[in-house]
N, C-alpha and C positions, 0 to 999 in steps of 0.2 A: 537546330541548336546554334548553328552560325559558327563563329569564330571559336566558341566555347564548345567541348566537350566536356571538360568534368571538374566539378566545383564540389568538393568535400571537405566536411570536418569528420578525422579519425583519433579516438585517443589511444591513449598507448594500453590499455588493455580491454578486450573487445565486450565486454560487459557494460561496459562505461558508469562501471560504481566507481565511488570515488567517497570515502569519511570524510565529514564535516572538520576540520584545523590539519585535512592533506592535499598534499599536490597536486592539480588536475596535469595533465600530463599529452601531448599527441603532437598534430600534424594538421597545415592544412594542404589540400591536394588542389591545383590549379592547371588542366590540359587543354592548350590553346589550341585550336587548326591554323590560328594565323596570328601574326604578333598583335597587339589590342594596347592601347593608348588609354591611362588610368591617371587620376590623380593620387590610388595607394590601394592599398587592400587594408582593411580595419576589422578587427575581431574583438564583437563583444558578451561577455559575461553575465548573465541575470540571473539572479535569487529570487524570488518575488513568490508570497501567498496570494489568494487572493478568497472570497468570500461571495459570492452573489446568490439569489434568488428572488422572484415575482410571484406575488400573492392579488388577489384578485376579489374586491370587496363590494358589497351595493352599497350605497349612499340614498339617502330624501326618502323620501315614500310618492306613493300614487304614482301620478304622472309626472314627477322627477325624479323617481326614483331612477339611477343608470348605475352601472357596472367602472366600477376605477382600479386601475391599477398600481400597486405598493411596489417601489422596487427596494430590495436591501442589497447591504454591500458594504465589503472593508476590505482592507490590504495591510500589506506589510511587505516592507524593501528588507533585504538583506543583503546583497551586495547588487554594484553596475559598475562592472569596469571594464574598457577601452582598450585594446593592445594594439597598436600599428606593427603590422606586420613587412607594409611595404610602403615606401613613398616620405615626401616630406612632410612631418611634424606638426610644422604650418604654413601659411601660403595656400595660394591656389594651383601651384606649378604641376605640370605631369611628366608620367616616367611610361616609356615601354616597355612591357613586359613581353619577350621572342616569342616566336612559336616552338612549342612544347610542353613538356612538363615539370612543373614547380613545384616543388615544397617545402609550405613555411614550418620549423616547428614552434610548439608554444606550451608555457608552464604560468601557470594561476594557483596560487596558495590561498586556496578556499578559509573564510574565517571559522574558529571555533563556535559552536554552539548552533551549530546548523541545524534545521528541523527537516525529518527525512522526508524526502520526497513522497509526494502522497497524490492522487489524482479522483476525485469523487464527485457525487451528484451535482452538488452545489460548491464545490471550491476546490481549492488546491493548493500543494504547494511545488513550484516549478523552477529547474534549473536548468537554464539553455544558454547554448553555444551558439552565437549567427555570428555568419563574416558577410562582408559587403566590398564588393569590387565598383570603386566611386568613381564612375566614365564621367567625364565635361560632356555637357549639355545633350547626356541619354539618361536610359534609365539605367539604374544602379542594377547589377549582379550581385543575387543575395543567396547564401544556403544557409542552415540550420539543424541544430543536433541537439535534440534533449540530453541531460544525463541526470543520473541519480545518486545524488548526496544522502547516506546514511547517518544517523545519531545511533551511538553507543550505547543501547539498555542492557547490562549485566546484569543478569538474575541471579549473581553470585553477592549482589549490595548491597541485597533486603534480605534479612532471617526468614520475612514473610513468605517471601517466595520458594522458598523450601517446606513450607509446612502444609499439612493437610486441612483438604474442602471438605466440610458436610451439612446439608441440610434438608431439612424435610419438609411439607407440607400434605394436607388435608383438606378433603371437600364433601360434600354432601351433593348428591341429584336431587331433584323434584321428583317426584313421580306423582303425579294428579295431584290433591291435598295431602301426600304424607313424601316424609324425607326416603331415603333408600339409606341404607346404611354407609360407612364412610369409605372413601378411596382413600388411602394413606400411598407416599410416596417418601420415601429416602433416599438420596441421593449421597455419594462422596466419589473425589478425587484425592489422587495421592500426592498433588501437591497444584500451590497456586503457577508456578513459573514455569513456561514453555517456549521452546523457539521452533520456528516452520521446518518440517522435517520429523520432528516426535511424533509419537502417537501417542491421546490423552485415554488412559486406560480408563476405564468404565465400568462404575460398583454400584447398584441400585437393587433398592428392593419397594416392590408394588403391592398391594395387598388391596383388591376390588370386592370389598366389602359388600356389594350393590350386588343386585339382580341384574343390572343390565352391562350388557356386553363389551369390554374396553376396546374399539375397533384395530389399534397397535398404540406401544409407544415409542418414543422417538428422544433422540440427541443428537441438538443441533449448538452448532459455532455461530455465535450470531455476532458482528460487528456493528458498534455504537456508536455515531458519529455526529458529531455535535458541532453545528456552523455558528459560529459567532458575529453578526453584524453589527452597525453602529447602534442599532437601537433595538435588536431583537436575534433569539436563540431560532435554530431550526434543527430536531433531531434525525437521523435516518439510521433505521437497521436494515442490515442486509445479511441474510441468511449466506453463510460459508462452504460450509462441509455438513452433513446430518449421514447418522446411523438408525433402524427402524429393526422395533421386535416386533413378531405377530401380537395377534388380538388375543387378551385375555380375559376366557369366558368368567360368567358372573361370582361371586362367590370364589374366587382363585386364587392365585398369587404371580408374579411372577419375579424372575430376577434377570438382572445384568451383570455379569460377572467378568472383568475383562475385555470386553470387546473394546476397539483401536479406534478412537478417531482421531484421523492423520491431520497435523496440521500445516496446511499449503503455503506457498512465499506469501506474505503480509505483512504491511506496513507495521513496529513495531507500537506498543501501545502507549496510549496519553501525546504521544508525538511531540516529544519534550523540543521547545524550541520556539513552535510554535503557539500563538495566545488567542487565535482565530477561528483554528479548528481542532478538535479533542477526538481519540479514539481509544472507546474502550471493547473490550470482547466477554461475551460471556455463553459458556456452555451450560447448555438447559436440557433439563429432562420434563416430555411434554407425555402423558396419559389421556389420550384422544377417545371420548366414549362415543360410543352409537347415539342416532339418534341426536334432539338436541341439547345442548349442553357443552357449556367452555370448554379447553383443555384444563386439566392440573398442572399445575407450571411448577418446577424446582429450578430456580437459577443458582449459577454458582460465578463470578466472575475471577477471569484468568487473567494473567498477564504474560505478553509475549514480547520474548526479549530478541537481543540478537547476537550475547551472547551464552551457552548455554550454562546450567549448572554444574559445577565441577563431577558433583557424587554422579549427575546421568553421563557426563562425559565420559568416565571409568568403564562402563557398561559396556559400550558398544567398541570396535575394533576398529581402527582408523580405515578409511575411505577414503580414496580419489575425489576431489571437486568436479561436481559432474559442468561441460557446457567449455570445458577450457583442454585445448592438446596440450602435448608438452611443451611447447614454445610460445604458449600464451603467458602474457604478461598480469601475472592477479593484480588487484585491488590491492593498493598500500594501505599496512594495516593500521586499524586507528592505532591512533596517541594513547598513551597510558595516561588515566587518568589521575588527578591527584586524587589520594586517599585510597583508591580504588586497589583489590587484592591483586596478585600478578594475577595472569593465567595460567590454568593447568600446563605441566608442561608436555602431554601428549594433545591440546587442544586439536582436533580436527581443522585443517582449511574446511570453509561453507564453500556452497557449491553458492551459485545467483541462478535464481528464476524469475522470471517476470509475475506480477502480480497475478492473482489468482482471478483476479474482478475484472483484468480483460485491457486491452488497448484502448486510445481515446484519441481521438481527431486534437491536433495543438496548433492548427493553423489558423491565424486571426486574418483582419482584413487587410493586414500588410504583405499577404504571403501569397498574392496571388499569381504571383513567377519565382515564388520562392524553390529552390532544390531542396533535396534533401528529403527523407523518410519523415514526412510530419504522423505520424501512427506509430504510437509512444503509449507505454506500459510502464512504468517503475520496475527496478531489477533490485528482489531482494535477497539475504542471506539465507538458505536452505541446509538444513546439513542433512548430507546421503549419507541416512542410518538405514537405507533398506528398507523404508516404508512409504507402501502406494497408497496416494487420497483416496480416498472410495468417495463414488458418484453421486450427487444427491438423489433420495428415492423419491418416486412420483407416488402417488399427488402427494407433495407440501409446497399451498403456494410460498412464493415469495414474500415476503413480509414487505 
């Protein structure tokens, strides 16, 4: 490591969430083995979506026919700003920094209307911390820290979001030249708006009308996510959470009566802010027959906020934020919005958990001596209401 042991950026609460029109807040940490000759230390701030994907087409016919590649792509800037931390303003002049350890601190008043950080197949929306130690005629020392800016969805906005799902659907099997009589499905929830943390109770009734056997049915969380480029849509679903009943033989019934399915930290829906990427969620009840033939599908679409509804707040009994000791610094709470109702006033602290879809590599071709944890999750609002995600059951492939 040379002269340098330790080049960090820390903020001031170790979640490193932070709402979109509040304070970013920390520290950078700089331990020398020997004093090191700079022309400053600089820290910068990026907002940035971004959108990409390669599609893959034939062209000509015969013996011109060949294989060409389509690439799509769009962005969006939301903020870049600069902080000199150490050194002169401007000029080329340098400063030594002793041997030891340094720490700058530093405050960035993030703009309003931020779109929450969100990390997926084909895009993103990303916000990072890099500082750069600018050495005359070496290479520059560079580290790096994701963090995660939240948008405000109160499912206390919409009347919508408090009222009750239902719907139903029917099908008919083949059986050689004649129909089988019909699968009916109903489905209902007890209301549209959920934040990660609830559990979405579960009311259906099946009636398999048919001779042939319904192998199980199932309800699943499925997440819709729609990438927007300059000249073309790409959608992706990605199955979440799923619950599964046995099989119900021919001529039968069955029901769903209550059972939990938990819903994990996720980014919140429609991803207000952003106009590049969309997400929405919808829980589906799927009737899987023997043999072959589709499933029955019931969808119902949810919305997941981040903060909850007052009347479910009531319910439950306040809880410790899980992931923070007592001398952890939380997440400054968002800005009250205009028009917006106050909040309950026994509202729970959220706990943060990192997304439920997993870490993702954020180092580009600049980072190839970069320090710093580049294996980056988004950390979302959870509330510990005492309920565990249940495992997805096998077999349901992935979508």
């Amino acid at each position: 490591m040379g002269k340098l042991n330790m080049f960090t950026i820390c903020f001031a609460n170790p979640a490193g969430v932070f709402y979109a029109g509040t304070m970013v807040e920390g520290h950078v940490t700089i331990e020398l083995n020997e004093p090191m000759k700079m022309r400053g230390v600089q820290l910068n701030f990026e907002g940035k979506a971004n959108v990409n994907w390669t599609e893959y087409e034939y062209e000509g016919t015969g013996n011109n026919r060949r294989q060409v590649s389509r690439h799509y792509y769009s962005s969006e800037k939301y903020f870049d700003q600069n902080v000199l931390l150490l050194g002169p303003s401007q000029g080329s002049s340098t400063t030594e920094l002793p041997q030891g350890r340094h720490t700058f601190p530093f405050k960035l008043q993030l703009p309003p209307g931020l779109a929450s950080s969100f990390e997926g197949e084909h895009g993103h929306v990303r916000y990072v911390a890099s500082c750069k130690i600018d050495k005359p005629w070496k290479f520059d020392h560079k580290t790096k820290r994701p963090f995660t800016v939240m948008t405000v969805l109160d499912l206390n906005s919409h009347p919508s979001y408090s009222q009750r799902l239902q719907s139903s659907n029917e099908k008919r099997l083949c059986c050689l030249c004649c129909k089988s009589g019909p699968i009916i499905a109903s489905f209902h929830l007890d209301r549209m708006g959920y934040v990660p943390g609830e559990a979405i109770r579960l009311s259906a009734e099946i009636i398999n009308g048919s001779s042939r056997r319904m192998d199980k049915s199932y309800v699943e969380l499925i997440m819709i996510t729609t990438y927007r480029a300059s000249t073309k849509t790409r959608t992706r679903t990605k199955r979440i959470a799923a619950l599964m009943r046995p099989a119900i033989p021919g001529h039968s019934e069955d029901v769903w009566s209550g059972e939990e399915l938990v819903i994990p930290p996720l980014p919140p829906s429609f991803l207000e802010g952003c106009r590049i990427i969309d997400i929405r969620y919808i829980v589906q009840l799927n009737v899987d027959p023997s043999g072959p033939g589709l499933d029955l599908e019931v969808p119902l679409e949810i919305v997941i906020g981040t903060i909850p509804l007052m009347s479910v707040v009531q319910q439950y009994p306040p809880r410790p934020p899980v992931g923070f000791d007592e001398n952890s610094v939380l997440p400054t709470a968002p800005p009250q919005q205009a028009g917006a109702s106050a909040p309950p006033p026994n509202m729970p602290p959220p706990s943060y958990g990192e997304c439920v879809t997993g870490r993702v590599d954020i180092r580009d071709q600049s980072d190839a001596h970069t320090y710093g944890d580049l294996s980056y999750a988004p950390v979302y609002t959870y509330y510990n209401w005492g309920h565990t995600p249940a495992a997805l059951p096998e077999p349901l492939p992935n979508k």
